[in-house]
Biopython code that builds the backbone (N, CA, C, O; Angstrom):
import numpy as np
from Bio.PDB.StructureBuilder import StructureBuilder

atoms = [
    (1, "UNK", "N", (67.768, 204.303, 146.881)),
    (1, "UNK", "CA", (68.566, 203.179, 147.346)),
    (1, "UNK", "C", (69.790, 203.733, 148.069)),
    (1, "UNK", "O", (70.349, 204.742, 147.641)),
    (2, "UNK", "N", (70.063, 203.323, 148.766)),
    (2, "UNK", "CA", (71.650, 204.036, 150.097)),
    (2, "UNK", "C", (71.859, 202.504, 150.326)),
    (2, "UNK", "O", (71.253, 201.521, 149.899)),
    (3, "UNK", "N", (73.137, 202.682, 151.307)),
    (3, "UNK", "CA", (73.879, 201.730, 151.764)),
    (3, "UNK", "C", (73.171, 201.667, 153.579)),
    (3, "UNK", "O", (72.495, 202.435, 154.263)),
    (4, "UNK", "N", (73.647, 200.621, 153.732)),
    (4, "UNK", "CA", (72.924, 199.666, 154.727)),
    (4, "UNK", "C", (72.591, 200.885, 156.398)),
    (4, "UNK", "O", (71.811, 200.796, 157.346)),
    (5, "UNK", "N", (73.536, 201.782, 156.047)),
    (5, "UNK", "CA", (73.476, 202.912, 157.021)),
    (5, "UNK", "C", (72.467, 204.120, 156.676)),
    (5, "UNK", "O", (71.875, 204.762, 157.544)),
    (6, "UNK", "N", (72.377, 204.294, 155.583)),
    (6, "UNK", "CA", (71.157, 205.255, 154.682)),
    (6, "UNK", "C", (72.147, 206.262, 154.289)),
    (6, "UNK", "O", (71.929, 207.427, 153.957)),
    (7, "UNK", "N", (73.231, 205.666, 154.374)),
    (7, "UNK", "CA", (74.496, 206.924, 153.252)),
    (7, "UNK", "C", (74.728, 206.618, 152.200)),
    (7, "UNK", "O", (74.597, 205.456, 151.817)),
    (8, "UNK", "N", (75.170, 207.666, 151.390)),
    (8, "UNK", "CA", (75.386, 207.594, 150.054)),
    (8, "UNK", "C", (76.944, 207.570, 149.844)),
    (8, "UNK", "O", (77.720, 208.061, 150.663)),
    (9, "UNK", "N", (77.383, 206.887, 148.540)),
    (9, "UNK", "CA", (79.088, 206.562, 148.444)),
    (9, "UNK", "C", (79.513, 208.166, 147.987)),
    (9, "UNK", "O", (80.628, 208.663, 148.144)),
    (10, "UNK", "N", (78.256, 208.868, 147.350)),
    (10, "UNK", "CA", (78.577, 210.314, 146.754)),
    (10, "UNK", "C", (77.253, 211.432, 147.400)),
    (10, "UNK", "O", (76.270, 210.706, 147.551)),
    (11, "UNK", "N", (77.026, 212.361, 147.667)),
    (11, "UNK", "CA", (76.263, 212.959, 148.126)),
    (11, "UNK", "C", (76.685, 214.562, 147.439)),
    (11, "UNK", "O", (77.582, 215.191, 147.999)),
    (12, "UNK", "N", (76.094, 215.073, 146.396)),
    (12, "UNK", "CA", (76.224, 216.424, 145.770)),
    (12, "UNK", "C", (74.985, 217.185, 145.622)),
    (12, "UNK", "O", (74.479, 217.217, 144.500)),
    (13, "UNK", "N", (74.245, 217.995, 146.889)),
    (13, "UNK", "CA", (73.301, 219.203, 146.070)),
    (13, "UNK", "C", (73.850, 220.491, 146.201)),
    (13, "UNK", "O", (75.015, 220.650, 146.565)),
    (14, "UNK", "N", (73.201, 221.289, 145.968)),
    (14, "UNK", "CA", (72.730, 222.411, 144.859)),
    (14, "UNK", "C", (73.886, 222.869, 144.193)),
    (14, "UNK", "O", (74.319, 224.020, 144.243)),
    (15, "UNK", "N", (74.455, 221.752, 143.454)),
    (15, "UNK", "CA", (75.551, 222.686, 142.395)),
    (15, "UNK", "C", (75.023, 223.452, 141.109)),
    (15, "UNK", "O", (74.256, 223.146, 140.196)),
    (16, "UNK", "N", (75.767, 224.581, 141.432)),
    (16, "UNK", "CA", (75.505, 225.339, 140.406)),
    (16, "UNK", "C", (77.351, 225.908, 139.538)),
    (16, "UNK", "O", (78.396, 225.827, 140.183)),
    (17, "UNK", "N", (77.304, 226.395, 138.146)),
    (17, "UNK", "CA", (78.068, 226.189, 137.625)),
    (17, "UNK", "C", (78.110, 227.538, 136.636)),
    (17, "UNK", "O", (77.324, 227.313, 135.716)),
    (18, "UNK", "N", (78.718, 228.834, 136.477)),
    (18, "UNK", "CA", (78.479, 229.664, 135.529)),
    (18, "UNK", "C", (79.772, 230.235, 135.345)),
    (18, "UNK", "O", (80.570, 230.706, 136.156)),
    (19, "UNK", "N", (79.816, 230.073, 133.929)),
    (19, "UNK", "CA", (81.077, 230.707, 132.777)),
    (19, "UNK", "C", (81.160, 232.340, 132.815)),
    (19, "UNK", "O", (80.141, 232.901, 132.412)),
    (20, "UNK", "N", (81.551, 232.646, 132.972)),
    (20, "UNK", "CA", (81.484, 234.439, 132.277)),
    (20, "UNK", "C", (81.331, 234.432, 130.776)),
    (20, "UNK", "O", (81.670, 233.504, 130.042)),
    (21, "UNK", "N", (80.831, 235.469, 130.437)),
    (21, "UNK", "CA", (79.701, 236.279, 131.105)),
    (21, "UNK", "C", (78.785, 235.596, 131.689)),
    (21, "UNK", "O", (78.483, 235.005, 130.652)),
    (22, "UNK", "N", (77.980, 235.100, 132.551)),
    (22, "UNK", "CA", (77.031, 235.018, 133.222)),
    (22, "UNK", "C", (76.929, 233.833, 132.385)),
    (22, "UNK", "O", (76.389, 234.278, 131.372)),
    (23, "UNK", "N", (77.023, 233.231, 132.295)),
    (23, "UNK", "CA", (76.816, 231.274, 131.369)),
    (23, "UNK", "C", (76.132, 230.612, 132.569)),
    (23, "UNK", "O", (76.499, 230.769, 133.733)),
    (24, "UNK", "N", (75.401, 230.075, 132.288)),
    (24, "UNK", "CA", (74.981, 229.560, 133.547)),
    (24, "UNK", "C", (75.052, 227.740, 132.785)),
    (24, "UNK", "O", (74.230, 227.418, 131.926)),
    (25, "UNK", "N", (76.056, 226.823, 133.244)),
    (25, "UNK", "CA", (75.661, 225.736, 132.955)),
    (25, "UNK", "C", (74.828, 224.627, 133.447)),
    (25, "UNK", "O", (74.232, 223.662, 132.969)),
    (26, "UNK", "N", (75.092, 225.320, 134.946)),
    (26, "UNK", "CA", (74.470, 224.176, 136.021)),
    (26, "UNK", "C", (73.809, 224.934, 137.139)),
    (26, "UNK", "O", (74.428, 225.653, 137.923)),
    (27, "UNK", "N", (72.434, 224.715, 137.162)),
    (27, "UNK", "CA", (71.936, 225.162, 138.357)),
    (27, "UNK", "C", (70.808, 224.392, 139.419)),
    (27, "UNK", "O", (69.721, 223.828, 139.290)),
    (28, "UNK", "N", (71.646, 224.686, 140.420)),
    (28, "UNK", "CA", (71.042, 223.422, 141.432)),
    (28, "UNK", "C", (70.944, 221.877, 141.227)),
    (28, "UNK", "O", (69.995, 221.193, 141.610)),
    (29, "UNK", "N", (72.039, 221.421, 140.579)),
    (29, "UNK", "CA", (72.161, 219.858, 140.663)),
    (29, "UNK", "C", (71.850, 219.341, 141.843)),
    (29, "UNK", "O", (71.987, 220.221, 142.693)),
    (30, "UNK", "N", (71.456, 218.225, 142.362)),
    (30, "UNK", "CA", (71.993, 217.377, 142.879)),
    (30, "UNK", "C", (71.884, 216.009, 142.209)),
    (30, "UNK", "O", (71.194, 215.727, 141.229)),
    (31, "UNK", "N", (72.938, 214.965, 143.131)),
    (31, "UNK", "CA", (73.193, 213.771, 142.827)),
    (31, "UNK", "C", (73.560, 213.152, 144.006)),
    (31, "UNK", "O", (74.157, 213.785, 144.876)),
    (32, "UNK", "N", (73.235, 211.837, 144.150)),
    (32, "UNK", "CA", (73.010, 210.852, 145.283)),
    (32, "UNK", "C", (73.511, 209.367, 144.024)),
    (32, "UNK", "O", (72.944, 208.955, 143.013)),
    (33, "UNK", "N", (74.770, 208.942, 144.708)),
    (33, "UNK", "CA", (75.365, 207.671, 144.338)),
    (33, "UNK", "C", (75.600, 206.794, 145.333)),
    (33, "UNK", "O", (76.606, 206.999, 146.012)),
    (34, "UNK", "N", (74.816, 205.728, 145.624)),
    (34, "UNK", "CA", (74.791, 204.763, 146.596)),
    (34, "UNK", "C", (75.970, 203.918, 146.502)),
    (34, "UNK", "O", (76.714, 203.956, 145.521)),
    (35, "UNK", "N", (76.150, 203.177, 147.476)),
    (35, "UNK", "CA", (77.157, 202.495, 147.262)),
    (35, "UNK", "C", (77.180, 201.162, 146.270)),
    (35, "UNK", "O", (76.103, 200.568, 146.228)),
    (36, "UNK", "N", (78.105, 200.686, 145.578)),
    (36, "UNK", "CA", (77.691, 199.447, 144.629)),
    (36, "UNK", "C", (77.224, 200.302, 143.469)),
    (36, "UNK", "O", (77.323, 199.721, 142.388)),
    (37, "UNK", "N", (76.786, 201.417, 143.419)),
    (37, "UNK", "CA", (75.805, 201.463, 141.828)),
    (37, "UNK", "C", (76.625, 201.698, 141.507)),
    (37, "UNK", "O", (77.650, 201.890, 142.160)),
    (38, "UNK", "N", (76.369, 201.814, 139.643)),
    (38, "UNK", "CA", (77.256, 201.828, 138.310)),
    (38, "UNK", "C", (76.834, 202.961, 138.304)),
    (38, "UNK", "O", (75.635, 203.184, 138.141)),
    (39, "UNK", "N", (77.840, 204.043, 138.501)),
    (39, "UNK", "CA", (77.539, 205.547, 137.949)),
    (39, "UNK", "C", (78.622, 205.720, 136.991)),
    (39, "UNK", "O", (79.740, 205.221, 137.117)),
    (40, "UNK", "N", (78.044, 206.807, 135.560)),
    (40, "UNK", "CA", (78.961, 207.296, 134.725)),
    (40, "UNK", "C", (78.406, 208.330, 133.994)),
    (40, "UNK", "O", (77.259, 208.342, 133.548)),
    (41, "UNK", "N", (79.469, 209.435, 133.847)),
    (41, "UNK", "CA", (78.908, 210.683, 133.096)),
    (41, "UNK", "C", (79.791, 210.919, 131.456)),
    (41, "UNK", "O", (81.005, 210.942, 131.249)),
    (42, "UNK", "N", (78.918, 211.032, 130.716)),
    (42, "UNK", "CA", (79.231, 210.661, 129.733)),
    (42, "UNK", "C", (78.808, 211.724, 128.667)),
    (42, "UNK", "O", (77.618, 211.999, 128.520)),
    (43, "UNK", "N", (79.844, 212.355, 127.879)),
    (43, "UNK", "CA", (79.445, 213.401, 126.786)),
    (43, "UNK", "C", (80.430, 213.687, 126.440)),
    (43, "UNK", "O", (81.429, 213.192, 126.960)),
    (44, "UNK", "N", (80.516, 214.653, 125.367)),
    (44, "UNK", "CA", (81.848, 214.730, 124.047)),
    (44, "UNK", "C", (82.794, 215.550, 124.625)),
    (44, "UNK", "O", (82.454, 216.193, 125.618)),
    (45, "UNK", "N", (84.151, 215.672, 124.106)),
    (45, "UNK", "CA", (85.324, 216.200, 124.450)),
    (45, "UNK", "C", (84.884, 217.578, 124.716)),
    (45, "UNK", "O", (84.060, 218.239, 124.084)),
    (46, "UNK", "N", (85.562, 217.900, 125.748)),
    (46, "UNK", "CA", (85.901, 219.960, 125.957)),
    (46, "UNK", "C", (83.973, 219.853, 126.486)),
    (46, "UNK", "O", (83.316, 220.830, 126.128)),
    (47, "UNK", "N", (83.572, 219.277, 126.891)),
    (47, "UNK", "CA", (81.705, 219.714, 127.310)),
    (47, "UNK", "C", (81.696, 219.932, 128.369)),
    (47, "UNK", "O", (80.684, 220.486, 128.800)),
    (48, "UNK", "N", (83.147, 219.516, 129.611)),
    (48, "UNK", "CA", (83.396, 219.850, 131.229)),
    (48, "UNK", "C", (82.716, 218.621, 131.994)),
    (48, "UNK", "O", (81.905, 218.829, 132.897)),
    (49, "UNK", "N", (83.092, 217.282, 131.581)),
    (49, "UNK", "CA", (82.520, 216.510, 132.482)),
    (49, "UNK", "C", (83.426, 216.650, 133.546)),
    (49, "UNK", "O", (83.228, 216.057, 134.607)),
]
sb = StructureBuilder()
sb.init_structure("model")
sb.init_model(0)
sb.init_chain("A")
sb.init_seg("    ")
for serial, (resi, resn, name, xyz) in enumerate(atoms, 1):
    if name == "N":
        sb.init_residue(resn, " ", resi, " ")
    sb.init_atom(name, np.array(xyz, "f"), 0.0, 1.0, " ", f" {name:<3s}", serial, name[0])
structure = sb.get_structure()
């Protein structure tokens, strides 16, 4: 789903994310938030949202 142009209100790929030593939390995300949708990221204190 996109907005009436075929853009997105958020547009994020290949995130990747690593702590030392070598932590790897995130690799190759992406995320696509259209316009109007209900987006929310949600998890416990100190987790790095």
């Amino acid at each position: 789903m996109t907005g009436n142009n075929g853009e997105f209100a958020v547009c994020c790929e290949n995130i990747t994310k690593t702590y030392p030593p070598d932590i790897q939390a995130l690799k190759n995300i992406n995320l696509k938030v259209s316009p109007h949708q209900i987006f929310g990221i949600i998890g416990p204190d100190g987790a790095g949202k």
